[in-house]
N, C-alpha and C positions, 0 to 999 in steps of 0.2 A: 574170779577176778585174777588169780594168780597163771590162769592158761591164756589170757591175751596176752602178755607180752613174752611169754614164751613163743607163743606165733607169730608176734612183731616179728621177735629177733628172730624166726627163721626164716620168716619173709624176708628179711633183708638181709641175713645171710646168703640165700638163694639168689636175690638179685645182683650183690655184688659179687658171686658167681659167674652169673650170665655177664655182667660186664668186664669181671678178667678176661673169660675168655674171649668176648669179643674182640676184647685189647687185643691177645695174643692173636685171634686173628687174623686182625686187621696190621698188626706191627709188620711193617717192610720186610724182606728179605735183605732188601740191600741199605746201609743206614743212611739216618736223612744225612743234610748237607753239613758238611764238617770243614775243617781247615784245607785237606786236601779235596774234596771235592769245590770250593771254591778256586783253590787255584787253578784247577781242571778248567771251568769253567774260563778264567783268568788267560790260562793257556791257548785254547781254544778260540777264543777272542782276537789273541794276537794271531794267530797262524791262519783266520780267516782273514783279518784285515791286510794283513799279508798278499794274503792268496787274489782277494779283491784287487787291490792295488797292481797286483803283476797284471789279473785278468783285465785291467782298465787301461793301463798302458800297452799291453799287446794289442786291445781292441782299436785302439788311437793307431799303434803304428801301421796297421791293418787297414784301418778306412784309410789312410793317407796312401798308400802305397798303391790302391785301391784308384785312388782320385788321379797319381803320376801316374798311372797305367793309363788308365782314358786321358789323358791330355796329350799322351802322347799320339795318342790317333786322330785330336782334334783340332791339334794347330804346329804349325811349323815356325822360323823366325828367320828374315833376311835383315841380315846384316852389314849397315854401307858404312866403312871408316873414312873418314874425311882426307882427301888429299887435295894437294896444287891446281887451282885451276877447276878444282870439280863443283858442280853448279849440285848442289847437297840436297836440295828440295826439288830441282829436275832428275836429280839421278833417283831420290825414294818415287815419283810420280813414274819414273819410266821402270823399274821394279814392280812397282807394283801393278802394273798395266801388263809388263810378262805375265805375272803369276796369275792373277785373274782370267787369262785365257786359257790356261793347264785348265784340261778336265780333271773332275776330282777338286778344284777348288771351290769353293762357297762364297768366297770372298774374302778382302785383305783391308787393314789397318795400319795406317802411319802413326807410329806412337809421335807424339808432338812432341816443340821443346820444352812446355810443362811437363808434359809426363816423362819425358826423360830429367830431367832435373831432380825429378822427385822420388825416379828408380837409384840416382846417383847420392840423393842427400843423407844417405844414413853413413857414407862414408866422402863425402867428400864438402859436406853442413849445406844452411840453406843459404838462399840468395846467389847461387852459382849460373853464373852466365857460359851455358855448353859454346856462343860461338869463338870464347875466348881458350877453350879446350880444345883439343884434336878426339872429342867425344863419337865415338859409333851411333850413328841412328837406325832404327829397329823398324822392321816391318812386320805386321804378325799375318798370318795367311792360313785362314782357317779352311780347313780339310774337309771332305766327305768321309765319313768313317768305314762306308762302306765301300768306297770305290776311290782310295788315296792316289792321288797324281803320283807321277811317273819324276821322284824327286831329280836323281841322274838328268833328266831329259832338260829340268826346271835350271838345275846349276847350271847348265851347258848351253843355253839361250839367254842366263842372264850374265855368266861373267866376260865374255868376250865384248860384251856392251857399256859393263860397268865393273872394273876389274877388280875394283877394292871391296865389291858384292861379297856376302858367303853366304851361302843356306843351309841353316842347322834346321833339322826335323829333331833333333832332341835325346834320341834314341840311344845312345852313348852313355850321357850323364843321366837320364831316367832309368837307365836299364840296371846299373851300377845304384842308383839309389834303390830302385824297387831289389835286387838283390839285397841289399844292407839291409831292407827292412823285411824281409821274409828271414836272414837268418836270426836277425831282432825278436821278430816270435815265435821263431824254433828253440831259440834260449829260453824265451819269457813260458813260453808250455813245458820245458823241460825245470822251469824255475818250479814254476807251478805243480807238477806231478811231484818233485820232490818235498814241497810242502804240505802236501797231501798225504803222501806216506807218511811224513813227520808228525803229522796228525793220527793218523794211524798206529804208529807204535806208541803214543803218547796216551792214546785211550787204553793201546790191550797194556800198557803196564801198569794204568789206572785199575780196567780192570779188574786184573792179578791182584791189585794191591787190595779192592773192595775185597774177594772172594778171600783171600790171606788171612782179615779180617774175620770174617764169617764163614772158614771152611769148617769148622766144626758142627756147624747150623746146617750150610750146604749138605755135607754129607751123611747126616743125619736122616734129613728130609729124603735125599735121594736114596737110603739103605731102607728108609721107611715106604718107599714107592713113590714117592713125588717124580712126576718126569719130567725127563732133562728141559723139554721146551716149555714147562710153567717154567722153572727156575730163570732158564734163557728167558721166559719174558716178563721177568723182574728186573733183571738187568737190564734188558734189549728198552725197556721206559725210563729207567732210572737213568740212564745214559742221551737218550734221545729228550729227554728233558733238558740234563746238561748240555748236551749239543748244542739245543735252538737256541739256549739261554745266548752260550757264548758267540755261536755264529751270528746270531740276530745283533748280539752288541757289536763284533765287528766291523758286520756287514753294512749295520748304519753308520758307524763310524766313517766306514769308509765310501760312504757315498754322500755324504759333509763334504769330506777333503775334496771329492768331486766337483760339487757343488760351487766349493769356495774356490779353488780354482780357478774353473770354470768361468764365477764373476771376477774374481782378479783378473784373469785373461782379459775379458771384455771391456773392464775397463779402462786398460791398458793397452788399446790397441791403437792409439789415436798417435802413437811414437811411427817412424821407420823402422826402426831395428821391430819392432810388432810386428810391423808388414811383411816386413821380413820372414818371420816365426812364424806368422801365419800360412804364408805359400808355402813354407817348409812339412809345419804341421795342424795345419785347419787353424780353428779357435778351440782348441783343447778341448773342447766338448765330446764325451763318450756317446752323446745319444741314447735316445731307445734302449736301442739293444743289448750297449753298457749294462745299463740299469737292471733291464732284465737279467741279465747274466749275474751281477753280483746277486739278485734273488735268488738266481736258480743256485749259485755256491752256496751261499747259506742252508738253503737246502738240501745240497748234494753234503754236506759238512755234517751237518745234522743227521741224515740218513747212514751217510757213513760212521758217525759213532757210534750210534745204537747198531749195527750190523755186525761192525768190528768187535763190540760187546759181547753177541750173542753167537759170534763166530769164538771167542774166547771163552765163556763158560761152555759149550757144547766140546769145546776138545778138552776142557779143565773136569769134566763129569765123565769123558770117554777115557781120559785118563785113571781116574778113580775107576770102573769097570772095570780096564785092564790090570790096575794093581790089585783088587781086590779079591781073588783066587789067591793071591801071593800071602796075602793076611793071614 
């Protein structure tokens, strides 16, 4: 009677045994989540939503520049200002009966005096009577893309006919705006790479600061034969956790702001001063490819922290190698 529970208790000596050690383990290398690893994650969040946001407005100003590039190959604009004596709807009719016969035209459009009243009202209010104005009337004269008239040839057949005529092909004030917006996302990529670095030295001093923590543990394991790429890939997970954590919350974050935007804009478009904003820069919609891309950062963000990680303990263990002959 007296030898069961001597064998109780070693039975359950022995298995709480087997369960320290399994603790031991299975206990992390790197510790769970603490004060600074939440603001890591914190940090991380904002420098994605950041990062997103540049990546979205460069994407914007890039279709647009995109869309002024091809119009300027698609349409021209003849221009008639009203003088003394000039018959304003014979002079747009005999314009546009030139231009129509240039090869390289598709054909031509008289804006009306609706549609001009309506190009005029976000500065000039509504209910405006253009024939009470000395108002310019617009012709627009759409191009062949492939084989554009001989504009030189078009001016010189229509002003000697109608002398207050001008023909703008555009190519001036789009060339100058598509320039503004290509150095627009040469800023917004140089924005963006420095945000990214910013991300970068922000993990390896995270890093540092885990491994600071646990270098005694670290170097233990490592003097013990543990090698450097288990150690690096405790880290390389325990960082790629924080990563997705935080890019994921940025990245949704900031594809909301998109979003709302986005319906703001639309709803908002029924103004002039809209109409406006819009020939300028679309309906503020990212699209697609937007979308996709703040994915792909979140993941490029992600990947890069755990990289960064694992690029940091492999020189913080080749470090320890080289000082320990010195020991």
């Amino acid at each position: 009677m007296t030898d069961l529970p001597a064998d109780h208790l070693q039975d359950e000596t022995a298995e709480t045994t087997t369960v320290r050690r399994v603790q031991r383990k299975t206990a992390p290398i790197v510790p769970a989540q603490n004060i600074a690893g939440r603001a890591l994650v914190l940090v991380i969040a904002i420098m994605t939503f950041l990062s997103c946001l540049t990546f979205g407005a460069v994407t914007l100003v890039r279709d647009t520049a995109s869309v002024w590039e091809n119009q300027i190959s698609r349409e021209a604009t003849i221009q008639i200002k009203p003088a003394d004596g000039l018959d304003m709807e014979a002079a747009l009719a005999q314009a546009s009966q030139i231009a129509s016969e240039f090869p390289g035209v598709k054909g031509t459009k008289i804006i009306d005096r609706d549609a001009t009243a309506r190009l005029l009202e976000p500065w000039l209010g509504s209910g405006l009577n253009i024939d009470e104005l000395p108002v310019p009337r617009l012709i627009i004269v759409t191009i062949d893309e492939a084989s554009p008239p001989d504009f030189a040839a078009m001016r010189a057949a229509i002003t000697p006919k109608i002398p207050t005529a001008a023909l703008d092909d555009h190519r001036t004030w789009v060339d100058r705006l598509v320039a503004m917006a290509h150095t627009t996302v040469t800023i917004g990529i140089a924005v963006l790479v420095l945000m990214l670095s910013a991300t970068v030295l922000t993990v390896v001093f995270a890093t540092r600061g885990a491994m600071a923590g646990n270098g005694h543990i670290i170097e233990v394991l490592h003097f013990v034969g543990a090698e450097a790429r288990f150690i690096a890939r405790e880290f390389r997970w325990h960082f790629l956790v924080t990563g997705m954590k935080g890019a994921a919350a940025g990245g949704a974050l900031a594809i909301v702001v998109f979003i709302v935007f986005s319906w703001w804009s639309s709803r908002n478009m029924a103004t002039p001063q809209a109409d406006q904003a819009t020939a300028l820069f679309g309906n503020f919609a990212i699209g697609s490819a937007g979308y996709f891309g703040v994915g792909l950062m979140v993941l490029v963000i992600g990947v890069l922290t755990a990289a960064t990680s694992h690029a940091t303990v492999v020189a913080y263990l080749s470090d320890i190698d080289v000082r320990q002959p010195e020991g």
